[in-house]
Backbone as ProteinMPNN parsed JSONL, in Angstrom:
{"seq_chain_A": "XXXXXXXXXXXXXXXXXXXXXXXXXXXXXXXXXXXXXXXXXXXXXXXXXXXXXXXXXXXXXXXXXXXXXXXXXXXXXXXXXXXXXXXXXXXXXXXXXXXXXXXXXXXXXXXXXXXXXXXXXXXXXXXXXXXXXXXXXXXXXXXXXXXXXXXXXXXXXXX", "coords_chain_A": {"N_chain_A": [[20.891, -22.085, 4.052], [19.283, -18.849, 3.518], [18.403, -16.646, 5.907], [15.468, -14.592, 6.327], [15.266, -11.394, 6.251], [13.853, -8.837, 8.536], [12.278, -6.042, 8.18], [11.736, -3.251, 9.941], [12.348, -0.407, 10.546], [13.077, 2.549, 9.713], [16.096, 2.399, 9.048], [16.214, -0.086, 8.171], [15.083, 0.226, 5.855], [16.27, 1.562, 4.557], [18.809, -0.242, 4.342], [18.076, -2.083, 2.805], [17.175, -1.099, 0.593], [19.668, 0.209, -0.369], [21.163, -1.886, -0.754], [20.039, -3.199, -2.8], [20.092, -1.328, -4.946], [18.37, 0.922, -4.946], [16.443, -0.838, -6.548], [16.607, -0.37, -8.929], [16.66, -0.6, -12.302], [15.835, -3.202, -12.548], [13.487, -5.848, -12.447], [10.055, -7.501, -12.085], [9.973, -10.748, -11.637], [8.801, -13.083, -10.978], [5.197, -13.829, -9.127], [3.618, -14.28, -5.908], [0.74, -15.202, -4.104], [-0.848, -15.551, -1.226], [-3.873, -16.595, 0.868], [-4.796, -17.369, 3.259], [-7.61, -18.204, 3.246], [-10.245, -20.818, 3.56], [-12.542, -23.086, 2.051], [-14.244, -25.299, 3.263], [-15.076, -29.635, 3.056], [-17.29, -29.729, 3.981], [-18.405, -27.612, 2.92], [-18.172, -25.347, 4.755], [-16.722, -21.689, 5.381], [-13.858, -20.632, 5.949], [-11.657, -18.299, 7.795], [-8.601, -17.124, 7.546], [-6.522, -15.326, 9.666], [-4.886, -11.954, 9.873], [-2.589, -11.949, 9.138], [-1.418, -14.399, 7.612], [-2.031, -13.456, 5.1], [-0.266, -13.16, 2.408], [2.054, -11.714, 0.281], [4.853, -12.517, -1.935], [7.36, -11.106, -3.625], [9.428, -11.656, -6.268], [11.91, -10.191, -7.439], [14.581, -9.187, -9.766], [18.221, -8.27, -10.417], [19.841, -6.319, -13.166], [22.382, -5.708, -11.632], [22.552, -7.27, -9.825], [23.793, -10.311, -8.515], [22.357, -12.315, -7.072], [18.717, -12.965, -6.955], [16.212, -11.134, -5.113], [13.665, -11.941, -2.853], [10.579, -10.202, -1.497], [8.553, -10.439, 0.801], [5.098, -9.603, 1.865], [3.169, -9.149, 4.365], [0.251, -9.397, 6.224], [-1.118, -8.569, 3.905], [-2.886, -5.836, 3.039], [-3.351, -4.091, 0.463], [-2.948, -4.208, -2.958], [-1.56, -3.414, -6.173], [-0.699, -4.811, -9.252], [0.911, -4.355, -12.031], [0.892, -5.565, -15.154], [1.458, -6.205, -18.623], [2.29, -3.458, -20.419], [1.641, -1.04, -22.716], [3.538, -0.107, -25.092], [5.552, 0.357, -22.789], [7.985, -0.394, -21.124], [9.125, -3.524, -18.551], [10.641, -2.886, -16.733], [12.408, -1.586, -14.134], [13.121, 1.546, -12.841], [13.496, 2.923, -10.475], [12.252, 2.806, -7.002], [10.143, 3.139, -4.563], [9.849, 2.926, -0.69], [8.432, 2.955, 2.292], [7.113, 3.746, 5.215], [3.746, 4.127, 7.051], [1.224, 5.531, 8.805], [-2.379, 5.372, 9.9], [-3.213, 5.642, 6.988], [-5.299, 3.855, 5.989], [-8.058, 2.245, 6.896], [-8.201, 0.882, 10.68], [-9.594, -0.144, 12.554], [-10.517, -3.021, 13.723], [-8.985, -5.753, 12.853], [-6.845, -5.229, 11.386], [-3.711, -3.518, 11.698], [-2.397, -0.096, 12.02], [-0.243, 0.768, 11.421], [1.651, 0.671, 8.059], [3.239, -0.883, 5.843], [4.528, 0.582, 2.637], [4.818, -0.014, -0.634], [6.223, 0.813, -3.851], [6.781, 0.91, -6.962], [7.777, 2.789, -7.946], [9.613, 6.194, -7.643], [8.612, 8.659, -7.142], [5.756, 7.75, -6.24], [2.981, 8.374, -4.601], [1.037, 8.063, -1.647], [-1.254, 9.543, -1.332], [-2.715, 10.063, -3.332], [-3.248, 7.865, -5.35], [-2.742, 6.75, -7.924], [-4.794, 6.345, -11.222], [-5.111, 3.551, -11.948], [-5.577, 2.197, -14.427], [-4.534, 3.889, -16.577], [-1.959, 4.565, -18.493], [1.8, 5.369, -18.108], [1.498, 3.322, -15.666], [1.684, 2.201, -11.975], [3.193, -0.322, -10.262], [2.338, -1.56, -6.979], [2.104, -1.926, -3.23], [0.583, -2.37, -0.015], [1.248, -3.366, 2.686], [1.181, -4.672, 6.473], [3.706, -5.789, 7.034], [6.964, -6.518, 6.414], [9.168, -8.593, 5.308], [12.832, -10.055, 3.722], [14.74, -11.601, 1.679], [17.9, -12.838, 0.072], [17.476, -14.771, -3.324], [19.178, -17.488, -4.729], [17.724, -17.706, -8.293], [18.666, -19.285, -9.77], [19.604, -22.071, -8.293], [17.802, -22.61, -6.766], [14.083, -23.403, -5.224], [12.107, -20.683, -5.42], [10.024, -18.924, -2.722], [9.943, -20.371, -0.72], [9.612, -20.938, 2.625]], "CA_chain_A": [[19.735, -21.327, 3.599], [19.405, -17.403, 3.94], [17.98, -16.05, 6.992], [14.696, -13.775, 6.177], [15.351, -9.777, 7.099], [12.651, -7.754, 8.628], [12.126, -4.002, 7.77], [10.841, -2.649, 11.031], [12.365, 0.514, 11.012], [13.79, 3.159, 8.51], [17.183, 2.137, 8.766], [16.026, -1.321, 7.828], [14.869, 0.635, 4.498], [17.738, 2.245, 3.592], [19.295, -0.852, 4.1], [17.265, -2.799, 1.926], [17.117, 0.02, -0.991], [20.89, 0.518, -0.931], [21.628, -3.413, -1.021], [19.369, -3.804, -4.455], [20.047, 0.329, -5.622], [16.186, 0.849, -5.202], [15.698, -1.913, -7.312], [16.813, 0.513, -10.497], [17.61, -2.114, -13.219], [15.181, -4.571, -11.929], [12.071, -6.174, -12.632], [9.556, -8.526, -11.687], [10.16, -11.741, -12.002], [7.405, -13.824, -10.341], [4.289, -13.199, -7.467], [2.848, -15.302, -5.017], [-0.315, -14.669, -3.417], [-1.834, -16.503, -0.564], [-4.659, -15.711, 1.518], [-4.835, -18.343, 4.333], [-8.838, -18.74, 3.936], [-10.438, -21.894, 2.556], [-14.006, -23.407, 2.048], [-13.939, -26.942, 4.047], [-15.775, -30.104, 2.768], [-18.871, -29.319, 4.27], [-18.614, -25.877, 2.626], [-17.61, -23.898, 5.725], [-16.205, -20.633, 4.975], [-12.706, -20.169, 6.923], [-11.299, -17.13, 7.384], [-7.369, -16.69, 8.46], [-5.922, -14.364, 10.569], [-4.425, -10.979, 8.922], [-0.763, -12.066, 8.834], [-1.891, -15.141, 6.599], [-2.482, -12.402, 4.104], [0.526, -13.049, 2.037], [2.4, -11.798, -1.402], [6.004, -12.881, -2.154], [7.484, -10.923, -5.517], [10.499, -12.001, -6.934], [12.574, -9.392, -8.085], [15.685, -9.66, -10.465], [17.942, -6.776, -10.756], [20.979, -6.13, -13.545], [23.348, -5.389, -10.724], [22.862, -8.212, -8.628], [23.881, -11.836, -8.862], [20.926, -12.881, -6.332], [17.132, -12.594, -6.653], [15.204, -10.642, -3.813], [12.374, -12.305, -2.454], [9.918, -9.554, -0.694], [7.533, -10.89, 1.566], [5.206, -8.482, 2.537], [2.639, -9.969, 4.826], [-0.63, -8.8, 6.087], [-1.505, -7.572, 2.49], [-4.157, -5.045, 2.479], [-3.958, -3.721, -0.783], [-1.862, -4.153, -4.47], [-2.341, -3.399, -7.775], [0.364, -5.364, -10.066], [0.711, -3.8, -13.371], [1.393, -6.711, -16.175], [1.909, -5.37, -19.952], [1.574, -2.225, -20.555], [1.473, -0.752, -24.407], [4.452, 1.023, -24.902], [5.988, 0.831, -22.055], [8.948, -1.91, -20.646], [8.904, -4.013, -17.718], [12.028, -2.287, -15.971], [12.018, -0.663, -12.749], [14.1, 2.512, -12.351], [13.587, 3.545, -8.864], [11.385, 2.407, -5.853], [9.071, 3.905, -3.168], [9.261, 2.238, 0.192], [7.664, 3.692, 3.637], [5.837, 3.313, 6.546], [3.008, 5.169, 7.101], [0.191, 5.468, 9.927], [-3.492, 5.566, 9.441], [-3.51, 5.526, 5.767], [-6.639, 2.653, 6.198], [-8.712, 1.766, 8.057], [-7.56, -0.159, 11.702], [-10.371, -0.672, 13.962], [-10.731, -4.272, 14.333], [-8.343, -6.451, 13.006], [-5.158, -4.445, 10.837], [-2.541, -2.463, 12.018], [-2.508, 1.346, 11.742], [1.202, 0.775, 10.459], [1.83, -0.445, 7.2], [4.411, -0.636, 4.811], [4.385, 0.492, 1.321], [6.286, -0.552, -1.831], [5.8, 0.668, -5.426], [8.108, 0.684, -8.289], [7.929, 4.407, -9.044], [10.02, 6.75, -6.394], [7.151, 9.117, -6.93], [4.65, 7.123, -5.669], [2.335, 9.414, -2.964], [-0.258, 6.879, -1.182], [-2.266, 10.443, -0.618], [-3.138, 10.327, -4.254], [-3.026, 6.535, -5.731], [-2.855, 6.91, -9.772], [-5.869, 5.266, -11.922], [-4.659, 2.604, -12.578], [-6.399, 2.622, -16.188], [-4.116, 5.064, -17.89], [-0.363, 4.038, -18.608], [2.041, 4.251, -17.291], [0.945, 2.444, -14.12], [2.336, 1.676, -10.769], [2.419, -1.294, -9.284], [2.291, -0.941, -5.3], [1.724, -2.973, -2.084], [0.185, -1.335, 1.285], [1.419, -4.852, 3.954], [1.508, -4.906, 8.102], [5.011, -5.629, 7.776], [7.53, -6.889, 4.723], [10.531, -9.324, 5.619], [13.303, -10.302, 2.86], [16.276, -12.229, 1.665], [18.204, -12.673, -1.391], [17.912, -16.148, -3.094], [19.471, -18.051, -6.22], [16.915, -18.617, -8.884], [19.284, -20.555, -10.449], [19.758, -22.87, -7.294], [16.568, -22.83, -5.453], [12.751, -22.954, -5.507], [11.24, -19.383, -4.696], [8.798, -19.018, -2.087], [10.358, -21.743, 0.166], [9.635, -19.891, 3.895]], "C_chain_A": [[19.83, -19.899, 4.146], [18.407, -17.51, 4.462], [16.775, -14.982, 6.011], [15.198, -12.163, 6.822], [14.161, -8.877, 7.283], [12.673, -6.586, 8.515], [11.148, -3.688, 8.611], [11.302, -1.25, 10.92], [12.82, 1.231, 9.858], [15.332, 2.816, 8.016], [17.155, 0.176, 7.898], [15.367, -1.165, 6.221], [15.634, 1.005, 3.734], [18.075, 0.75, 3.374], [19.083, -2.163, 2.873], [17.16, -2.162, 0.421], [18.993, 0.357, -1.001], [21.403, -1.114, -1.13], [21.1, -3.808, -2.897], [19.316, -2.061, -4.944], [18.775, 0.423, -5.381], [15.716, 0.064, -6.126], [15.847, -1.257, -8.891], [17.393, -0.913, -11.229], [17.155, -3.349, -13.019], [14.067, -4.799, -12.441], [11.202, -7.112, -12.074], [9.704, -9.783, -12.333], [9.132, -12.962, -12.058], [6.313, -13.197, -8.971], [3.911, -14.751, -7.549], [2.243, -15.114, -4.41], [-1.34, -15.581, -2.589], [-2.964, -15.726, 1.001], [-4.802, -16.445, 3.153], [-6.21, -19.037, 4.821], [-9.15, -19.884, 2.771], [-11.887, -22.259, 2.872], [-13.563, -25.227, 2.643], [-14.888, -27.75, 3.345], [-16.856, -29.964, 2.664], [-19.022, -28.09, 3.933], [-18.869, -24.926, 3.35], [-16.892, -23.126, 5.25], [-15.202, -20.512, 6.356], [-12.128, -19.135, 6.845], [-10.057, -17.219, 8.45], [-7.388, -15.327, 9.285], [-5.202, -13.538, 9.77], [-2.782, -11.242, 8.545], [-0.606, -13.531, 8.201], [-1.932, -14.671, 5.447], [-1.352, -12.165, 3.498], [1.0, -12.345, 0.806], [3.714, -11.764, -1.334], [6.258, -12.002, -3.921], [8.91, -11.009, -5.271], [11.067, -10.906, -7.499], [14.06, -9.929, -8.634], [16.5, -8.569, -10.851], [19.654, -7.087, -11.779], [22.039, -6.168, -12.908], [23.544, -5.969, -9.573], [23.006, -9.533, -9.021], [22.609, -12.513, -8.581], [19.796, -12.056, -6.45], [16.909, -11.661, -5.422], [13.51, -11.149, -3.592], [11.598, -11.201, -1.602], [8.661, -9.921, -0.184], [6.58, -9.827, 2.104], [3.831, -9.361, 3.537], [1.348, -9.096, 5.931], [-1.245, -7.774, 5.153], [-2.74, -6.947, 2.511], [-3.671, -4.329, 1.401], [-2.429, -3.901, -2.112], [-2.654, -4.076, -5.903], [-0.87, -3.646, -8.491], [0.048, -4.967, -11.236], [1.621, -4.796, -14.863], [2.26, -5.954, -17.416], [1.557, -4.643, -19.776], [2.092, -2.134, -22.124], [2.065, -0.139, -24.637], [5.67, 1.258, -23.985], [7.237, -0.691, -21.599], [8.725, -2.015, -19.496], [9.629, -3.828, -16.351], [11.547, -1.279, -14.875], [12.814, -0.015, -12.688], [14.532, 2.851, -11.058], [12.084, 2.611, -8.394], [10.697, 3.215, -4.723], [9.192, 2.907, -2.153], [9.709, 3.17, 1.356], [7.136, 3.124, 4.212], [5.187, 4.377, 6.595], [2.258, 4.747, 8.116], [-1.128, 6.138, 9.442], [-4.075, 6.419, 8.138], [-4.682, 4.397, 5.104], [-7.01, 2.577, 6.876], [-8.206, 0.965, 9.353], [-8.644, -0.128, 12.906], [-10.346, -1.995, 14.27], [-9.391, -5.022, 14.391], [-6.492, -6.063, 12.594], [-4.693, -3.244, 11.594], [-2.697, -1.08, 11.385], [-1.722, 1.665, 11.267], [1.03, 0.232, 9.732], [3.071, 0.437, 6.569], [3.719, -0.49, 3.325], [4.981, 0.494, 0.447], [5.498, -0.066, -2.612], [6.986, 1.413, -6.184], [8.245, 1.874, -9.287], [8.844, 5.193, -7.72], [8.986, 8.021, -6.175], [5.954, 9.255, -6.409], [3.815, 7.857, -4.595], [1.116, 8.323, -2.838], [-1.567, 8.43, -0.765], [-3.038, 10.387, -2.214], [-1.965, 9.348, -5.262], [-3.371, 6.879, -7.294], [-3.937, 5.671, -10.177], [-5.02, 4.46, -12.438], [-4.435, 1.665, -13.929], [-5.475, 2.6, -16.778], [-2.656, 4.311, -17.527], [0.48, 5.374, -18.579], [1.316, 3.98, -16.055], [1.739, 1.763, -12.771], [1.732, 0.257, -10.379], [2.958, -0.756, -7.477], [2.033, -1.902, -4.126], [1.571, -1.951, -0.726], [0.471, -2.897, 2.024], [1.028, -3.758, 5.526], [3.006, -5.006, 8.07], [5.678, -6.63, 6.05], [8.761, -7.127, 5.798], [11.717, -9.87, 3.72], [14.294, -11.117, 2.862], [16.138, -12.822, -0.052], [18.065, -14.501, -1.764], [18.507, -16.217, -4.449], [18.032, -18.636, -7.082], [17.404, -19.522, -9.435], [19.377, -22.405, -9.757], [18.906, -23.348, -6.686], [15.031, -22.192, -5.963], [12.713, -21.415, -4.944], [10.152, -19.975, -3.66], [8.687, -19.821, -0.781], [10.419, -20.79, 1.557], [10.964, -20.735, 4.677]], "O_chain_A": [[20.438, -19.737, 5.204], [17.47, -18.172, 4.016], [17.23, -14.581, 4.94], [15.452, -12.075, 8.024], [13.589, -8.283, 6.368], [13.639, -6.149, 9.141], [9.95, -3.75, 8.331], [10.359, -0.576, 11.333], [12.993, 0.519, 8.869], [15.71, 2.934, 6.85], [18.024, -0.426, 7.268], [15.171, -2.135, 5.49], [15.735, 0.865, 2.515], [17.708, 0.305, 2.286], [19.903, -2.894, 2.318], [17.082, -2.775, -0.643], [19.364, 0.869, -2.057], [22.291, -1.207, -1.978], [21.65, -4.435, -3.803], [18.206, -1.691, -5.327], [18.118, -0.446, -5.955], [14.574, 0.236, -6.552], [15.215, -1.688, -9.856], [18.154, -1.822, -10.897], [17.779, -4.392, -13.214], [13.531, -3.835, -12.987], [11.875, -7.774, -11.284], [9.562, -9.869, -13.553], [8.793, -13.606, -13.051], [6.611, -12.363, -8.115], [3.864, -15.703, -8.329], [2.846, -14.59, -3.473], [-2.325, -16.169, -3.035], [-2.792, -14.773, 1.762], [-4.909, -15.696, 4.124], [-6.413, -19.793, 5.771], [-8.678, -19.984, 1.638], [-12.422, -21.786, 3.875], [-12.67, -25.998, 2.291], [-15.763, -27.059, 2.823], [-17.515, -30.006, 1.625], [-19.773, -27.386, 4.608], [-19.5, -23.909, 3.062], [-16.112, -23.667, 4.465], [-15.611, -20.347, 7.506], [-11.938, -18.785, 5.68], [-10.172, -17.333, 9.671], [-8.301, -14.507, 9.385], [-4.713, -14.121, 8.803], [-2.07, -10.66, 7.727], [0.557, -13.92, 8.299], [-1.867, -15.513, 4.551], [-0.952, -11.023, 3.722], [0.065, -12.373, 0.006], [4.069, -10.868, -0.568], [5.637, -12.185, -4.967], [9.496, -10.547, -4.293], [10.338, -10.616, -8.448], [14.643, -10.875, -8.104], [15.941, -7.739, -11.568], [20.51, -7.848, -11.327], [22.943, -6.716, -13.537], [24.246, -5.637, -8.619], [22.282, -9.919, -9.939], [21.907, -13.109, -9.398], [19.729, -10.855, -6.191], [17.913, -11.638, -4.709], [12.485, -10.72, -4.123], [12.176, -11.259, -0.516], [7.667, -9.653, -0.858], [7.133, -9.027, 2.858], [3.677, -10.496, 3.086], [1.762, -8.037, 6.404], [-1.697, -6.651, 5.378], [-3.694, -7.526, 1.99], [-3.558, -3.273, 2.023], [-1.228, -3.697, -1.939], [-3.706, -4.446, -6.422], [0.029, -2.818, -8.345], [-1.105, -5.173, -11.615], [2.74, -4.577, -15.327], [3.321, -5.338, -17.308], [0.552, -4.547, -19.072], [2.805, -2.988, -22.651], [1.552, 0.978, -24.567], [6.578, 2.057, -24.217], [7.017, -1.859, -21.919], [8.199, -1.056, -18.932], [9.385, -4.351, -15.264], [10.615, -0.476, -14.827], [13.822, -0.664, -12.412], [15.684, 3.022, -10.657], [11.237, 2.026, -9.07], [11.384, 4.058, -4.147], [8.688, 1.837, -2.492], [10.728, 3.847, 1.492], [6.629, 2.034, 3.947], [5.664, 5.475, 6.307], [2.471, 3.595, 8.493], [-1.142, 7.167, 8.767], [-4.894, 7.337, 8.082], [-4.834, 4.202, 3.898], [-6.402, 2.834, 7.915], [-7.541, 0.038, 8.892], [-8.327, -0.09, 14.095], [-10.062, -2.128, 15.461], [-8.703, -5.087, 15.409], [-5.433, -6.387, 13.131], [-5.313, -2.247, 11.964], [-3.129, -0.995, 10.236], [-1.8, 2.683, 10.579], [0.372, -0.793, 9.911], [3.572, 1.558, 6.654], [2.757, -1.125, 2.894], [6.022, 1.137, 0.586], [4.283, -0.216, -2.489], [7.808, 2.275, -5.874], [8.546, 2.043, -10.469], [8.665, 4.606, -6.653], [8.613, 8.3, -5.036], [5.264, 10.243, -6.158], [4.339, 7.753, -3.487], [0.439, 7.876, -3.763], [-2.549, 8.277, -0.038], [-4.2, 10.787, -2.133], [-0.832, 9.555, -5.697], [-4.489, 7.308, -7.578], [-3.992, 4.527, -9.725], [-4.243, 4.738, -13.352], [-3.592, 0.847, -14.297], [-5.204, 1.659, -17.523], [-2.381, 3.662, -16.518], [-0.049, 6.412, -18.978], [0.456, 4.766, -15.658], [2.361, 0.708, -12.896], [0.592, -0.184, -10.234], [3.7, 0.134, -7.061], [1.592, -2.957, -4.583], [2.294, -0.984, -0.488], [-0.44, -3.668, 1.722], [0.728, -2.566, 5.593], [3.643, -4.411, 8.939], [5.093, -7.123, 5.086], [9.205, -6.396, 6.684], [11.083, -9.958, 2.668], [14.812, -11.437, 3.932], [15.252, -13.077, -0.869], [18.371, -15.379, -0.957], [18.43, -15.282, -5.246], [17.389, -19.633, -6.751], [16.797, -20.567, -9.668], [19.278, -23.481, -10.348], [19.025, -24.399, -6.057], [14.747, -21.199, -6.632], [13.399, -21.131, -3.963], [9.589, -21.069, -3.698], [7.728, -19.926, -0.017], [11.272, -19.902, 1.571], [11.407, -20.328, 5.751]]}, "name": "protein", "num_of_chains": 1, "seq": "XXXXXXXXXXXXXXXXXXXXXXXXXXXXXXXXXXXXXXXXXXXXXXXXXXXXXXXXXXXXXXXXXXXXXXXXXXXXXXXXXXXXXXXXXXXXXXXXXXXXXXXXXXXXXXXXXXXXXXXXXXXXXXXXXXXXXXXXXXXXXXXXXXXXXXXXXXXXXXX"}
């Protein structure tokens, strides 16, 4: 089974954007979105812990044999962009960064996060309506781990 890779640092970005070209030639394949809170029998309200706060996307790229699973994990914020009218499902280039107090972090999230979106464009200082086409999709995490898998071979999503 492949080992997960964490992206703590910039070199852990490059390395990750020159392994899949920035994801040029790629697309989404599947998401997975889990939150870690649940309502109990007795209709208690549970609430996880911020690194519970999952989304897994599947990427698939022309120029690679293997999938990329991207984990990104303490998800504060995404906007996934489905059909659009006009437009194809193909990813040219990629945006990914770290940034510092781009949200809120008093209590419980991190003042670091990571951010992904599927434009190289992308500025988190000025987030596009999401409305008008085209449309970014994007992810603001705590932290994003990866590894390549076979869809052919193997479930997705399998930690």
């Amino acid at each position: 089974m492949i080992e997960w890779k964490n992206v703590d640092n910039k070199d852990d970005i490059n390395n990750l954007l020159e392994e899949f070209a920035g994801f040029h030639d790629s697309c989404i394949v599947q998401l997975y979105y889990e939150t870690g809170n649940y309502v109990t029998k007795d209709n208690a309200m549970v609430f996880s812990n911020p690194d519970e706060y999952k989304l897994h996307i599947i990427l698939q790229s022309q120029w690679n044999e293997l999938a990329v699973d991207l984990c990104f994990v303490g998800v504060r914020r995404m906007n996934i962009v489905g059909l659009q009218d006009n437009y194809g499902a193909d990813i040219f280039d990629s945006y990914l960064a770290f940034h510092h107090n781009i949200l809120p972090s008093r209590y419980q999230a991190s003042s670091k996060v990571i951010v992904w979106a599927d434009d190289c464009n992308f500025d988190v200082n000025n987030i596009p309506n999401t409305l008008k086409e085209p449309a970014t999709s994007y992810v603001i995490a705590s932290s994003l781990k990866w590894k390549r898998i076979d869809l052919f071979k193997e479930a997705p999503f399998a930690e």
